[in-house]
C-alpha positions as CSV (number, residue, x, y, z in Angstrom):
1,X,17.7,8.7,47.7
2,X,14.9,6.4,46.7
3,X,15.3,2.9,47.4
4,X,15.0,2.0,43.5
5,X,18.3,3.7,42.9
6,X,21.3,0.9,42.8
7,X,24.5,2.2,42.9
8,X,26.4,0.3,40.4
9,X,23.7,-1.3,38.4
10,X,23.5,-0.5,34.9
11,X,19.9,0.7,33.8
12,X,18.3,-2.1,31.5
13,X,18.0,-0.8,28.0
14,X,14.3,-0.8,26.5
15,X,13.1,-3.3,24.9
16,X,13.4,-2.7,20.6
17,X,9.6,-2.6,19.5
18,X,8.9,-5.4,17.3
19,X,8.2,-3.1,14.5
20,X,11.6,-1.5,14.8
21,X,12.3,2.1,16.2
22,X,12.0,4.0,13.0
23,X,7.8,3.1,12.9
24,X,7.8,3.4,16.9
25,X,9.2,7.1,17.1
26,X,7.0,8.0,13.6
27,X,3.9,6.9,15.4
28,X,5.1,9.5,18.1
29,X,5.6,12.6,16.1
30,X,2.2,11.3,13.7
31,X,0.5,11.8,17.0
32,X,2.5,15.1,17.8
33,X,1.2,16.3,14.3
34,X,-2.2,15.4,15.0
35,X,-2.7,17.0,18.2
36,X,-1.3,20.1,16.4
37,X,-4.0,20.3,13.8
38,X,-6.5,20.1,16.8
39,X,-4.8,22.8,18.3
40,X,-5.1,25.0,14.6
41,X,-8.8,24.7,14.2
42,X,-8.8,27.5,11.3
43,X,-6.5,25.0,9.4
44,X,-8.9,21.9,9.5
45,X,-11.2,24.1,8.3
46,X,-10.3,25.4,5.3
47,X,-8.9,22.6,4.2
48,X,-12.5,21.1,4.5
49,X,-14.0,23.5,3.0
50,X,-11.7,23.6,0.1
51,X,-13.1,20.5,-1.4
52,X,-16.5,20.8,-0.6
53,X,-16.8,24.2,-3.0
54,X,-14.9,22.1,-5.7
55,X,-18.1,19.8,-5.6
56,X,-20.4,22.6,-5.3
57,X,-18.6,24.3,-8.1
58,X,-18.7,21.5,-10.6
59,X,-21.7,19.5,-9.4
60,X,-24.4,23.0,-10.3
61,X,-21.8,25.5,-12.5
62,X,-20.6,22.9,-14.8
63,X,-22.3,20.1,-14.9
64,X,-24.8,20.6,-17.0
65,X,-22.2,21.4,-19.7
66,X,-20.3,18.4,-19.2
67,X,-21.8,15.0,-21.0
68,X,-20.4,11.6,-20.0
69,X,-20.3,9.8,-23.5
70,X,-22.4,7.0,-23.7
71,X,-24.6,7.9,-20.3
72,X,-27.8,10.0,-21.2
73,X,-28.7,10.2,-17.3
74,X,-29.2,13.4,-16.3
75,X,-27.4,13.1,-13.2
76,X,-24.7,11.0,-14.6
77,X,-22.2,13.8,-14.1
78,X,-22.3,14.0,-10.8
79,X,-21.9,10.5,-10.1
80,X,-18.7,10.9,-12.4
81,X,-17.8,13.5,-10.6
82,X,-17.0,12.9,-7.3
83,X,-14.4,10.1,-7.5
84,X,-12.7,12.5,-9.2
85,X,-13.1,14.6,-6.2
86,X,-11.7,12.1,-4.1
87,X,-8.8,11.5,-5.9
88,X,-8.0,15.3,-6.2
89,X,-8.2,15.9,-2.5
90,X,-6.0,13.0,-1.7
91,X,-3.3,14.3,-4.2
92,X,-3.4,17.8,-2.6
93,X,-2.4,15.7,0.9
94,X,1.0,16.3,-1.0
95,X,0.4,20.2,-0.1
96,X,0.5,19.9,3.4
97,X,3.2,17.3,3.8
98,X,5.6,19.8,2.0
99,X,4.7,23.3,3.7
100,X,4.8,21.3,7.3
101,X,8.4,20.2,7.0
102,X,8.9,23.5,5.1
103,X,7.9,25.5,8.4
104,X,9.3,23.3,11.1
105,X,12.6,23.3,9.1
106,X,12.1,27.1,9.5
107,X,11.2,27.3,12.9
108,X,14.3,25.0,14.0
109,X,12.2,22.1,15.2
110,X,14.5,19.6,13.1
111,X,17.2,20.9,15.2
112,X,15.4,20.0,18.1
113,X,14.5,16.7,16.9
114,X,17.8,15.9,16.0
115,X,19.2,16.2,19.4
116,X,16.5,13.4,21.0
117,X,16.9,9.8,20.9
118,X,14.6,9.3,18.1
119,X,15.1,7.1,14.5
120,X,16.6,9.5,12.0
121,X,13.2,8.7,9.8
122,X,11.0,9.0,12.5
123,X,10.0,12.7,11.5
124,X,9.3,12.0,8.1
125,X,7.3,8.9,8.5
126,X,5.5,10.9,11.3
127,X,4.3,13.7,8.9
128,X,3.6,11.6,6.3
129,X,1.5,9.2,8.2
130,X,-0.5,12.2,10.2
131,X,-1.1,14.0,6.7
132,X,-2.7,10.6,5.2
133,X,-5.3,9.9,8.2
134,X,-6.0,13.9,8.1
135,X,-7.7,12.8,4.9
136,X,-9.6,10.2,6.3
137,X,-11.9,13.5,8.0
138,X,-11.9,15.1,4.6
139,X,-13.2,11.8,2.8
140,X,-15.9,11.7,5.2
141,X,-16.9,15.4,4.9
142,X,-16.7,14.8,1.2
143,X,-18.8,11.9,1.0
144,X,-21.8,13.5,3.3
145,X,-21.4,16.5,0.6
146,X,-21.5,14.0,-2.2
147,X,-24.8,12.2,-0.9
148,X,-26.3,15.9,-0.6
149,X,-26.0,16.4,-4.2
150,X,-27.2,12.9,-5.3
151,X,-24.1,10.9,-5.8
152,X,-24.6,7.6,-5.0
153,X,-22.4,4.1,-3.8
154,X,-23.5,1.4,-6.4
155,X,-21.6,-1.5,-6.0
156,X,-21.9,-2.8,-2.1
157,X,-19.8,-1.9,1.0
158,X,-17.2,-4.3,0.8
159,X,-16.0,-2.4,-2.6
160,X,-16.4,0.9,-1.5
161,X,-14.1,-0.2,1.6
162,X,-11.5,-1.3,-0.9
163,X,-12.2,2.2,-2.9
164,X,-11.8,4.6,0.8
165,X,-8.4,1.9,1.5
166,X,-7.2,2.8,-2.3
167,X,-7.5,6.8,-1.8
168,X,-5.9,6.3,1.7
169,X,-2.7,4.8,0.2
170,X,-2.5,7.1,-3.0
171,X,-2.4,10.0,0.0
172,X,0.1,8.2,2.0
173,X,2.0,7.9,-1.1
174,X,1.8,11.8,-2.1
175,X,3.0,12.6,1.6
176,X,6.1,11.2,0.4
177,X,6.4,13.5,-2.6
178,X,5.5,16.5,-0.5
179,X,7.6,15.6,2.0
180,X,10.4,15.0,-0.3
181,X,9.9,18.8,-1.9
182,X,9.6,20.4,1.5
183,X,13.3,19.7,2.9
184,X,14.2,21.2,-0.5
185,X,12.4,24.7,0.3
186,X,13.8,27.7,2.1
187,X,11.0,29.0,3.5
188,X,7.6,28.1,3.8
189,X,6.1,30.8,1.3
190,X,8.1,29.3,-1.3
191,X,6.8,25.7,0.0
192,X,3.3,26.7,-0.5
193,X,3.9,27.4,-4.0
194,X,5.9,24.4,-5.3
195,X,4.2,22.2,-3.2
196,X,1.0,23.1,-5.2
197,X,2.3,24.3,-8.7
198,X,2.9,20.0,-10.0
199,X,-0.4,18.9,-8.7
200,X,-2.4,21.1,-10.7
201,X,-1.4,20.0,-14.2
202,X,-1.2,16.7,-13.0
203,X,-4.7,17.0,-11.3
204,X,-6.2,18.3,-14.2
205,X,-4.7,16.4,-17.0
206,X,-6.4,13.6,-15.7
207,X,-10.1,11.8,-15.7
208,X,-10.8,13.2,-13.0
209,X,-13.4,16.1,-14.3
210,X,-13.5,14.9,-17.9
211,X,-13.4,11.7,-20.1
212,X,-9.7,11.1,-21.7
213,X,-11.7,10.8,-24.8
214,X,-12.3,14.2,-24.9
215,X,-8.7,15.3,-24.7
216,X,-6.2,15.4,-28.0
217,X,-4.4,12.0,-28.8
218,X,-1.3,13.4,-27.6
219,X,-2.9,14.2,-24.0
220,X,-4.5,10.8,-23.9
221,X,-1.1,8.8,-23.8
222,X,-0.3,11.2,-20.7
223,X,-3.7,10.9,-18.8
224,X,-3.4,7.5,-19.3
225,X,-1.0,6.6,-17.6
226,X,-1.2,9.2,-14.8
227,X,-1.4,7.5,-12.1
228,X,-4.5,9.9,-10.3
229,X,-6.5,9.5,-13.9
230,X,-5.9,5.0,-12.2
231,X,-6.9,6.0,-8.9
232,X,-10.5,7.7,-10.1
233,X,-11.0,5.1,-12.5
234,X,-10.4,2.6,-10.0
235,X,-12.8,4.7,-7.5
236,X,-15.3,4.8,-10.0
237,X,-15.7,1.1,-10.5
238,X,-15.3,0.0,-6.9
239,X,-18.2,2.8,-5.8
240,X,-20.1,1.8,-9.2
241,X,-20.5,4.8,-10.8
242,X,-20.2,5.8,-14.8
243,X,-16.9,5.6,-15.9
244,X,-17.1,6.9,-19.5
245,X,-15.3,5.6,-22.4
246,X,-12.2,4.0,-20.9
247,X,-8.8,3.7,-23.3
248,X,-7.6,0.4,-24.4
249,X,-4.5,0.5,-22.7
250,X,-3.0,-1.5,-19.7
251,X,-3.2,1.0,-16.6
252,X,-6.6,2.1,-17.8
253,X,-7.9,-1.7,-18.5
254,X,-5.8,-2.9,-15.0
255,X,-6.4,0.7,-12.9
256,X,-6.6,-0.7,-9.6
257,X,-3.4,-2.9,-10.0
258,X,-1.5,-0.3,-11.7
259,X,-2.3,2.4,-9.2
260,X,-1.3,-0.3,-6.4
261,X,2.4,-0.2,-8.3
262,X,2.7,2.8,-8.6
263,X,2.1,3.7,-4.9
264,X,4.6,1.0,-4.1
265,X,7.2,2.5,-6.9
266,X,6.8,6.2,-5.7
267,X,6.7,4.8,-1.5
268,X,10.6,3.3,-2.9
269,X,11.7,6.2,-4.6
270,X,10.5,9.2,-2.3
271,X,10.6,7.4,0.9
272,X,14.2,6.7,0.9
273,X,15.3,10.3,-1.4
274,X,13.2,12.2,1.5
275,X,15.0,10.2,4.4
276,X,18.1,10.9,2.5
277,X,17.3,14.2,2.4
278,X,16.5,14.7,5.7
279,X,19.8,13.0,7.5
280,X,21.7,15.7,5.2
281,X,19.4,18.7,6.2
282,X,19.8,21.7,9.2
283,X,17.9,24.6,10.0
284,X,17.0,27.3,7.7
C-alpha cells in the first residue's frame, strides 16, 4: 500500500476555482470540442471554404451590378462587401452549435456527461465557447481572402480590434441560439435543417449585401433593427469602409451600442432557456 494512503483521513476536497465550477468544467469540454475539430479535418474545411466562395461569388458575379448610393468608386462594393461577410459567417456559428448538441444528444454522450462530476452548464457553455473561437480561424481566412480581392482596413488597428472583438461576441451570442435549437432536435438531420432555415432570412434581410435603402419601407423597419444589419454597420465603420445611406433611426444611428445590447439580451434569454433545457433533456 503506498505510504500516501492514511487510513482514516478524509481526502481534502479541491479547491472551488475562483471563477466558479460551471466556467472551470466549460473550459474543459471547449477544449474537448476543439481537439475534436482537429481530429475532423474535412469539417474545418468546408466550413472555410464555405465563406470564401460567398466573397468570390459576390465580389466578381455581382458586384458590378450592385451600386453603393452615394459612392461612385469602382471598388466601393467590395469594400461594402465584406463586413457583411463577416457578419454572415459569424451568424452561421449558430449552425454548428445546434447540429453538435444535436449529434452528441444522439450518440448518448449527454448521458455520459451526466454521470461525471461536472457543472450541469458545463456542456453548453463548452460548445458554445469552442464554436465562437472556431470563428476566430474563419475571420482570419476571410480576411487574407478579403485583402486578395482589394478590400481594405481604413480606420487604424485599434478599431479594427474593436470590430474582430464585436464579431467574436455576436458569434458567442448565436452559439446560444444554436445551442438552444439543438436540445430541441431529434436527430441531427433535422438539426441541420432548422439550425440553418432562421439564419437565412434573417441573414439576408439585412445590410449585409445591399443598402436598407434599397429595400421596401416595410422591410426597412425590419432590417433596421436586425441586429446582424448593427453588427455590419458597426463593422463597416470600425474597419472604415462605405457604409451607404444609413436610416435615421436609433440602432442604425447607435449600431455598435445596440448590437452590444442585444448580445447581452439574447446571452440572458438563450443562455439560461438552453441550460434549462439541457438539465431537463436525455438521450435520443
Amino acid at each position: 500500500m503506498s505510504q500516501s494512503v492514511v487510513l482514516g483521513v478524509r481526502p481534502i476536497p479541491r479547491a472551488r476555482p475562483w471563477y466558479g465550477w460551471s466556467l472551470h468544467d466549460g473550459m474543459v469540454v471547449a477544449r474537448r470540442n476543439l481537439i475534436q475539430t482537429t481530429r475532423i479535418p474535412e469539417l474545418l474545411f468546408f466550413s472555410l471554404v464555405q465563406p470564401v466562395i460567398f466573397v468570390l461569388l459576390f465580389a466578381y458575379v455581382f458586384g458590378g451590378a450592385i451600386p453603393i448610393p452615394g459612392d461612385t468608386n469602382p471598388d466601393a462594393y467590395r469594400q461594402y462587401l465584406m463586413p457583411g461577410i463577416f457578419g454572415q459567417t459569424v451568424a452561421f456559428a449558430a449552425a454548428s452549435s445546434t447540429v453538435g448538441l444535436a449529434e452528441d444528444m444522439h450518440r448518448g454522450l449527454i448521458d455520459r456527461f451526466r454521470a461525471l462530476p461536472m457543472a450541469p452548464a458545463a456542456v453548453v457553455i463548452g460548445r458554445t465557447f469552442a464554436d465562437a473561437v472556431r470563428q476566430i480561424l474563419v475571420l482570419t481566412v476571410l480576411t487574407i481572402t478579403g485583402f486578395l480581392v482589394g478590400w481594405r482596413i481604413s480606420d487604424g488597428l485599434l478599431n479594427a480590434i474593436g470590430a474582430y472583438a464585436l464579431l467574436l461576441l455576436f458569434a458567442y451570442t448565436v452559439a446560444w441560439v444554436g445551442a438552444f435549437i439543438g436540445l430541441y432536435m431529434p436527430n441531427p438531420e433535422t438539426a441541420n435543417t432548422a439550425g440553418l432555415v432562421w439564419l437565412f432570412p434573417l441573414t439576408f434581410l439585412s445590410n449585409a449585401f445591399v443598402p436598407i435603402s434599397s429595400m421596401p419601407g416595410w422591410l426597412q423597419v425590419f432590417a433596421s433593427f436586425n441586429p446582424i444589419s448593427t453588427l455590419v454597420l458597426a463593422t463597416r465603420e470600425l474597419f472604415g469602409n462605405p457604409t451607404g445611406p444609413i436610416p435615421d433611426n436609433w440602432p442604425m444611428q447607435h449600431p455598435q451600442i445596440y448590437t452590444l445590447l442585444a448580445c447581452i439580451l439574447l446571452i440572458a434569454i438563450f443562455g439560461s432557456l438552453a441550460v434549462r433545457r439541457y438539465r431537463r433533456t436525455t438521450a435520443r
